[in-house]
N, C-alpha and C positions, 0 to 999 in steps of 0.2 A: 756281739755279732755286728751292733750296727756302726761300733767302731770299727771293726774289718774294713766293711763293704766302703766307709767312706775315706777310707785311705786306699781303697783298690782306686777310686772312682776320682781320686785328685787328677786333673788332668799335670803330666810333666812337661817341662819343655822339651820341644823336638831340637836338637843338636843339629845344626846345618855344618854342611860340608865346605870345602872351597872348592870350586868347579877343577876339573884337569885344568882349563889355562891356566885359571887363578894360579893352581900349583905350579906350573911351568913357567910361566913369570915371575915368580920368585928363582927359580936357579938359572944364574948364566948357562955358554954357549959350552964349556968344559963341564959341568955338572950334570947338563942335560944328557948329553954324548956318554957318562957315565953311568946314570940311569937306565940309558935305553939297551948297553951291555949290559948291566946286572941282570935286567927283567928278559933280556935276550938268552942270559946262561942258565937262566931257571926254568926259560919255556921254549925248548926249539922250535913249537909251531911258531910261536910270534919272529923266531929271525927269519921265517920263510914270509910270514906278512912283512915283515920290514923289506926284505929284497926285493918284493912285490910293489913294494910302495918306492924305492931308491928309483927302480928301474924306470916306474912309470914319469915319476919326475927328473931322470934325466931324458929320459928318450919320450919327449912328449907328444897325443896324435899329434900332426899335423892340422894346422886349424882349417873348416871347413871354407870349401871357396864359396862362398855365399850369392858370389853371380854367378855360379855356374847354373846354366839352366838344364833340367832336367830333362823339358820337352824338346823335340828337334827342331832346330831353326829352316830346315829347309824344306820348300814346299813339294809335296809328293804327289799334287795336284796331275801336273804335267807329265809324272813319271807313270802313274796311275793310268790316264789317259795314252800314253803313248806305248805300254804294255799293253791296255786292251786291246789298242791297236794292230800291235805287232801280232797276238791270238789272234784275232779278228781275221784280220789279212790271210797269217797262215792257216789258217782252217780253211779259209776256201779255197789255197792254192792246192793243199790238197784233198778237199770236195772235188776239184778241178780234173784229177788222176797225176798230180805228180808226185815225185814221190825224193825228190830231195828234200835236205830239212831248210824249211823257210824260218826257224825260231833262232837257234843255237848265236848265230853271230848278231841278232839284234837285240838279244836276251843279253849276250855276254858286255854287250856295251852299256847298257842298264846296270850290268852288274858291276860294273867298272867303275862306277859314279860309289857304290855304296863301299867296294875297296878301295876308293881313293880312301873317303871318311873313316877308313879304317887307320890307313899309314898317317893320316891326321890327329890321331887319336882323339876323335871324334864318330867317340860309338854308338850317341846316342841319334844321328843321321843313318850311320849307316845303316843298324837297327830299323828305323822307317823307315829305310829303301826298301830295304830285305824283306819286311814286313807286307810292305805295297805289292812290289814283285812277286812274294811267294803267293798271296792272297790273290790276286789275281792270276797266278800260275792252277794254283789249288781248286780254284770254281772253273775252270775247262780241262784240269786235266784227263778225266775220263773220254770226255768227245776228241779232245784230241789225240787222244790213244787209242779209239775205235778208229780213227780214220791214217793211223800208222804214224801218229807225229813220234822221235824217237822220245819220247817224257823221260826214261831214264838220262837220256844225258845233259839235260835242263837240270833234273834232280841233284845231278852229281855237280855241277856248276853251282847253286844254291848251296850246297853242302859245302863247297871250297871255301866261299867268301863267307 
């Protein structure tokens, strides 16, 4: 028995492999191409990874633009400021009893600046225009709709651009 055990307990050598490259550097540019049909006719999932893999290396992403900046270059300070403005103003003209709309064409001109940056293809300005304009549209819309401003056709102008 305790000849058994000490013939279970010989340690063997472990057989090492050659890695895939290993093996792949050994066959040229025709043997490999061989290969990779044989192992293709035997497993059709894999000619669906190899298509998957052709396509990505010819039609490669496109490399990222790495200056592109993300945040928006233009300051929304003064756009900010001259929307309050424009609310500001119009609210009291009609606190005042009138009753044409004091918004729509100083609003539209605002909005004009954030459609240029659109046909610019620079969405990430127009974005913060749009942003600044609606946020500041959005904190009076209610007072200005108790006092008849028309807030739906602001609405639908923001929704255009």
């Amino acid at each position: 028995m305790a000849v058994g055990l000490s013939v279970v307990r010989e340690k063997q050598p472990i057989e090492s492999r050659p890695t895939l490259a290993q093996l792949l550097d050994w066959l040229n540019l025709v043997q490999t191409q061989g290969l990779i049909q044989a192992l293709a006719e035997d497993n059709p999932q894999l000619l669906d990874e190899i298509e998957r893999h052709v396509l990505r290396l010819l039609n490669p992403a496109p490399p990222r633009d790495t200056r592109r900046c993300y945040r928006p270059t233009v300051d929304i300070k003064p756009i900010r400021q001259e929307m309050r403005e424009i609310l500001r103003n119009g609210l009291v003209y009609l606190q005042e009893g009138h009753e044409d709309d004091p918004f729509t064409e100083e609003i539209s001109n605002l909005l004009q600046q954030a459609q240029d940056f659109v046909e610019a293809g620079n969405g990430n300005n127009a974005i913060a225009i749009l942003e600044t304009i609606t946020a500041a549209w959005a904190n009076e819309w209610e007072e200005l709709s108790d006092y008849g401003a028309d807030v739906f056709e602001i609405d639908q102008l923001l929704s255009k651009v």
